[in-house]
KERO-730952 format. One record per residue: z, y negated, x negated of N, C-alpha, C, O in turn; residue in three letters. Coordinates in steps of 0.05 Angstrom, whole numbers, plus 5000, padded with zeros to 4 digits. Layout:
# residues N
ZYXZYXZYXZYXAla
...
***
This chain:
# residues 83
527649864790524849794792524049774821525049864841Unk
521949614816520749574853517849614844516649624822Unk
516949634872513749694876512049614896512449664920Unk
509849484887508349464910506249654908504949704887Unk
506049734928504549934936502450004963503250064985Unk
499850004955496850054973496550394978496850594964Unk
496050355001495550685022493450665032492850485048Unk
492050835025489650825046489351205057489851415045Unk
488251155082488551365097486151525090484251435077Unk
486351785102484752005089481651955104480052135098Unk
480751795118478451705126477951415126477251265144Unk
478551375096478051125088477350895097475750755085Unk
478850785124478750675141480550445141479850225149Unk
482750495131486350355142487050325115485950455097Unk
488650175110490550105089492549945099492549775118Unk
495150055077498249945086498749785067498949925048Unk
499249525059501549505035503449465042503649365064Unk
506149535024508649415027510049414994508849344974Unk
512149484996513949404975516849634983518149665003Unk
516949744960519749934957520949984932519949864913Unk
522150084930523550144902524050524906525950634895Unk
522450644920521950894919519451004938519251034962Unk
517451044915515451064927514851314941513851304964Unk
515451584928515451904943516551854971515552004988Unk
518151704979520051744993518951615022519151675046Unk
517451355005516651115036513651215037512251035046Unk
512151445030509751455026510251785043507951865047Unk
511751935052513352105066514751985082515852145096Unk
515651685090515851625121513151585130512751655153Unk
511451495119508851395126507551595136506851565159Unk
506951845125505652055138506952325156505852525166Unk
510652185156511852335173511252185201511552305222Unk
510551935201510251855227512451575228512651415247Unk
514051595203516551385213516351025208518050845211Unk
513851035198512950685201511450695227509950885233Unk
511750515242510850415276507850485267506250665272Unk
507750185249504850015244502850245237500450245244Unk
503750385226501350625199501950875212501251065198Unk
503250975238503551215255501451335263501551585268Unk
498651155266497051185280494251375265492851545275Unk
494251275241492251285227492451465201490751525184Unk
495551535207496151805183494352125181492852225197Unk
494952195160495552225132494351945116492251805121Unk
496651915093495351655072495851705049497751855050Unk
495151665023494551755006494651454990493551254999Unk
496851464953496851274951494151174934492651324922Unk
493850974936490850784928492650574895491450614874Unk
494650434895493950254873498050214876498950184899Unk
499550224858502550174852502449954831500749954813Unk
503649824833504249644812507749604807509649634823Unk
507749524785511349544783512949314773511949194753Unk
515049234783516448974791518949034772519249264765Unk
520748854764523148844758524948734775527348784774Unk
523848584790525848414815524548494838522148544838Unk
526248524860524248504891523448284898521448314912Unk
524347984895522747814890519447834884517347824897Unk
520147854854517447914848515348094863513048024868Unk
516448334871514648514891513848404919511548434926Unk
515848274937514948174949511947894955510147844971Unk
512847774928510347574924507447664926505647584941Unk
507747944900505347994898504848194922502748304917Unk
506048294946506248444973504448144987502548195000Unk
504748024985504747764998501947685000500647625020Unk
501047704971498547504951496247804968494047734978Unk
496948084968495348284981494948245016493548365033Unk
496548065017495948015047494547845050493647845073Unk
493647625032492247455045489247525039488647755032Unk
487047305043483847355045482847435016480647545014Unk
484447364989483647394975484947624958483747694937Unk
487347754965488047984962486848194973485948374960Unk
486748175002484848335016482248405004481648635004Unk
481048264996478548294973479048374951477248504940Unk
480348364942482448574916482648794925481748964909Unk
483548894949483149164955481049354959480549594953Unk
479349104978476949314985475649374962474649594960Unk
475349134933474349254904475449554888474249724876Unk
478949524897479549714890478350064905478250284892Unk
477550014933477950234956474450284935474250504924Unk
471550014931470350084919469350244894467350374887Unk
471750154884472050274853472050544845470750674829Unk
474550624868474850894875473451044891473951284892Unk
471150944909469451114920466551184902464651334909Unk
466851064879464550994862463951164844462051114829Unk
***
């Protein structure tokens, strides 16, 4: 299985996505400090997983969250949950 997977940090500020096939694990580099990008703005906390059969597939929809209209997918989600 693969995953894409949204982080948002404990002052609801930042969000990460990426894509793994073990989420405990890359969600514990993230707040050990060991992604560059998301070092800064740790502790993160996960926000939204979705689950893949191919990494292909995860990557796409990693992809579709990066752009302007994924990004608006999130902030609905970051809404949803502050609601």
């Amino acid at each position: 299985m693969h995953y894409v997977y949204i982080l948002i940090n404990k002052l609801n500020t930042k969000t990460y996505t990426g894509s793994t096939s073990n989420i405990s694990k890359r969600l514990a580099d993230h707040n050990n400090g060991k992604v560059k990008s998301s070092r800064t703005h740790k502790p993160y906390e996960i926000l939204h997983i979705e689950t893949f059969n191919t990494l292909k597939e995860a990557k796409q929809r990693e992809c579709f969250y990066k752009t302007t209209t994924g990004r608006r997918k999130i902030r609905d989600l970051i809404t949803y949950r502050n609601a």
